[in-house]
C-alpha positions as CSV (number, residue, x, y, z in Angstrom):
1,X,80.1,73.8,90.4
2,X,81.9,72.4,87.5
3,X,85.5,70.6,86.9
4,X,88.3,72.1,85.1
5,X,89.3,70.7,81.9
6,X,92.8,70.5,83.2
7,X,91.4,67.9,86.1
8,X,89.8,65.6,84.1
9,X,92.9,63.6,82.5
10,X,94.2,63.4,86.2
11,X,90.9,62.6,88.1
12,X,90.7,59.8,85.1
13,X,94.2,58.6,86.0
14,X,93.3,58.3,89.9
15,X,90.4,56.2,89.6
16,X,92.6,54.1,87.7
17,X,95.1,53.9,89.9
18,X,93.4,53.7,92.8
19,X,90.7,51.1,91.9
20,X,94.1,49.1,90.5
21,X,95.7,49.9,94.0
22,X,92.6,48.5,95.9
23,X,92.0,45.5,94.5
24,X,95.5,44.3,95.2
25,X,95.5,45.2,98.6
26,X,92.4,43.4,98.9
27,X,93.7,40.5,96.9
28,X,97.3,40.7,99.0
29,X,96.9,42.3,102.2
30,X,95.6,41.6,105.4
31,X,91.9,43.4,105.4
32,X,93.2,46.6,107.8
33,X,95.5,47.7,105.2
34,X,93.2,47.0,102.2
35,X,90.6,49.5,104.5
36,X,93.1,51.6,105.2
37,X,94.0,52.0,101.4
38,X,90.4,52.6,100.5
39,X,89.9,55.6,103.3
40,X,93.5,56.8,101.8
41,X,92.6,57.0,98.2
42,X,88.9,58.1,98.6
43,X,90.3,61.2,100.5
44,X,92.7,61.7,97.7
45,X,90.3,61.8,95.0
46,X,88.0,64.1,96.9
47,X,91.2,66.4,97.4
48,X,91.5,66.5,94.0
49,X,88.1,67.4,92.8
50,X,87.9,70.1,95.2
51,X,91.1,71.6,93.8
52,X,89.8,71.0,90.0
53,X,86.7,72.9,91.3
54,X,85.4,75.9,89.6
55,X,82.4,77.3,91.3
56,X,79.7,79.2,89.9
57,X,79.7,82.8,90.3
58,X,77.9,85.9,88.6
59,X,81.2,88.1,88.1
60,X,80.6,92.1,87.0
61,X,82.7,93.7,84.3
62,X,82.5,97.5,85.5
63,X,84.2,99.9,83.8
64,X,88.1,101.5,85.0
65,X,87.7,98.2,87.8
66,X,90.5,95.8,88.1
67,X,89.4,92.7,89.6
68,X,91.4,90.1,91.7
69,X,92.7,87.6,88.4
70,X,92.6,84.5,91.4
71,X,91.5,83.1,94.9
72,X,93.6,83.6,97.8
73,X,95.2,86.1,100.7
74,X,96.5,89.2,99.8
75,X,100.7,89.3,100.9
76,X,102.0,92.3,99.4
77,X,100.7,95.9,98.6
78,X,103.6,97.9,97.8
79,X,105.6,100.2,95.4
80,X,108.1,98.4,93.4
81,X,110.7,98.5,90.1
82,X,109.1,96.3,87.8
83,X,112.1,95.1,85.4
84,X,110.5,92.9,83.1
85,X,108.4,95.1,80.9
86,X,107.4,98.8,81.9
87,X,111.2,99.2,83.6
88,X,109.6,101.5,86.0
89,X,108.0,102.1,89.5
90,X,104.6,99.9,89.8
91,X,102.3,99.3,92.7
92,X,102.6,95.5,93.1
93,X,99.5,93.8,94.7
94,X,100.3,90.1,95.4
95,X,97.9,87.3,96.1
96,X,99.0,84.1,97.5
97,X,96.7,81.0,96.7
98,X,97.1,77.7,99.1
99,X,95.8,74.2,97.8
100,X,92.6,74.7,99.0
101,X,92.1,77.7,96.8
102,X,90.3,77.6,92.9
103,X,93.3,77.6,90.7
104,X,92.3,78.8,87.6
105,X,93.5,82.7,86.6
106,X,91.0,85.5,84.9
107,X,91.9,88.8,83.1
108,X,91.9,91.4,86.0
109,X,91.0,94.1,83.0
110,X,89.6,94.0,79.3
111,X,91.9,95.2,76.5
112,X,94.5,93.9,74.2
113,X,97.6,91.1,75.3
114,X,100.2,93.2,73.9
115,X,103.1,90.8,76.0
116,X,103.0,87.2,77.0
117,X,106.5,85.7,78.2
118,X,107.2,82.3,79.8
119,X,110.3,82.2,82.6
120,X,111.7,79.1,83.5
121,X,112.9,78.8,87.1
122,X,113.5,77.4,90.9
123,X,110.5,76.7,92.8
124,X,111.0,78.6,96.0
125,X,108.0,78.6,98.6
126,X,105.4,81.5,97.0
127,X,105.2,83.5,100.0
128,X,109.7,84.2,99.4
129,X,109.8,87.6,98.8
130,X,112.4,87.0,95.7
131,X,109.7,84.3,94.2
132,X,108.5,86.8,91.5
133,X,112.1,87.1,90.2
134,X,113.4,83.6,90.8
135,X,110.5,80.9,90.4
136,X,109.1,79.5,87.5
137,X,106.1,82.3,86.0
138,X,104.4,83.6,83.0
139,X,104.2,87.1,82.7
140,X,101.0,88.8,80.7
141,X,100.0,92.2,80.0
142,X,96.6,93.6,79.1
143,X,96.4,97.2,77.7
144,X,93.2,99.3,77.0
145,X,93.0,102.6,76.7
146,X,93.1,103.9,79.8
147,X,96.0,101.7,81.2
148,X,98.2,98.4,81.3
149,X,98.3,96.1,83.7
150,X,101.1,93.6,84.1
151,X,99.9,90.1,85.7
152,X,102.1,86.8,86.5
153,X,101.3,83.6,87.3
154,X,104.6,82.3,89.3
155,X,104.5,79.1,91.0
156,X,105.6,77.6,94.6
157,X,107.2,74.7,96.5
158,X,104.3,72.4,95.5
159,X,103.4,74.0,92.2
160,X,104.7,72.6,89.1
161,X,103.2,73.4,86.2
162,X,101.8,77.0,84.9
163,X,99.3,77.0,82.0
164,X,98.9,80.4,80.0
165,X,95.7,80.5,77.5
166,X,96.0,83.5,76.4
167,X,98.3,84.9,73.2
168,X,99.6,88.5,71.9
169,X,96.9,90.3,70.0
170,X,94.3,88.4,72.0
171,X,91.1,90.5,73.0
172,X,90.9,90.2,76.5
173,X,87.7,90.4,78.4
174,X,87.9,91.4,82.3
175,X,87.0,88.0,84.3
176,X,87.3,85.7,81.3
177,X,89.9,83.2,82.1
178,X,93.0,83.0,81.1
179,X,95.6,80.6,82.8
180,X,95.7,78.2,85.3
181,X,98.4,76.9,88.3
182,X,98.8,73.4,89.8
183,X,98.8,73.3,93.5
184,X,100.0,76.4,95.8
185,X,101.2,79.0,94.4
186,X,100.9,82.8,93.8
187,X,99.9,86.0,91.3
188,X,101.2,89.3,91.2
189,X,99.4,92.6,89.5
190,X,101.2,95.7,88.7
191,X,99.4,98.6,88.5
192,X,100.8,102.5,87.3
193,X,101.4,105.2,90.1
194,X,98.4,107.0,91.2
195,X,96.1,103.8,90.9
196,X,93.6,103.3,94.2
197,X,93.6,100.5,95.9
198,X,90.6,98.8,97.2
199,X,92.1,96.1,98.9
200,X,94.3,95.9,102.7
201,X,97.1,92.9,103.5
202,X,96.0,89.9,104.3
203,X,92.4,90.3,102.7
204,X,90.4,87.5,101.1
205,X,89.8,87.9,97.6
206,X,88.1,86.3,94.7
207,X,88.7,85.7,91.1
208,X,86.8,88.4,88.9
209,X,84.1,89.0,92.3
210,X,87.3,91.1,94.2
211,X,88.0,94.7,93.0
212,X,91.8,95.3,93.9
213,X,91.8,99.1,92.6
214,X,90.3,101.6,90.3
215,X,91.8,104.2,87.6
């Protein structure tokens, strides 16, 4: 297991915070609170590493495969309008991530970034069924020649800030990464008519290990 580069400024911040924090409770305080503190921040630290976590895992590029681009539970499986960029009818596959999931976001494909666009927005819980419209989110598209896939990061209640690596005419490599979401939040794949779909609702997936469908 390693930590995400986008941990390390705030697991730096914590211990200085919190070894601040403790030493004036124990200067200050009656000796409960000071133990109490010290129980608090410890768990908060270890909270945070375990979100900044990124595990090791051998992940398979196979050919025509899209793989899951995140962690989490799969909410939606369904056949939608997708306004943004294609305009048409997609399959939308939706995968919700909680806090306790890995965060970071990997190319469910290989191709070309032929789209990147950021939205700013509300921060409505994931799970709200008009989140994908109305929250913050980053939209990306991968093309190869075989088919596009539209992916977006869009964050939740507790999510508050969405990173996107990844720029137009980037090659993109199928389980590289590519983004990464603070706290809960959720990402949604849309995939042309006529794709199979490898995955049920409610289903446990995993970044770049999970294949969601095949064309």
């Amino acid at each position: 297991m390693t930590l995400h580069k986008e941990g390390i400024k705030i697991l730096r911040n914590e211990i200085i915070i919190f070894t601040i924090l403790n030493y004036l409770f124990y200067i200050y305080t009656p000796i409960y609170l000071a133990y109490f503190i010290t129980v608090f921040t410890t768990f908060l630290f270890i909270m945070s590493v375990y979100f900044f976590r990124i595990p090791n895992r051998k992940l398979e590029r196979k050919d025509r495969t899209v793989y899951s681009p995140c962690d989490g539970k799969v909410v939606i499986i369904e056949e939608v309008d997708e306004p943004e960029f294609y305009k048409d009818r997609r399959i939308q596959v939706s995968i919700f991530m909680s806090p306790l999931n890995v965060h970071n976001q990997l190319y469910p494909i290989s191709g070309k970034v032929e789209y990147t666009k950021y939205h700013p927005g509300k921060y409505l819980v994931a799970w709200h069924p008009k989140s994908s419209l109305l929250n913050e989110r980053s939209t990306v598209v991968v093309k190869n020649e075989n088919i596009s896939v539209l992916f977006r990061q869009i964050a939740g209640a507790v999510a508050r800030r969405i990173i996107t690596y990844c720029k137009v005419g980037d090659t993109a490599t199928s389980s590289d990464e590519y983004g990464f979401i603070k706290f809960g939040s959720r990402v949604d794949v849309f995939l042309p008519l006529g794709t199979k779909i490898d995955i049920r609702l409610n289903e446990v997936v995993k970044a770049g290990q999970s294949i969601i469908a095949e064309y």
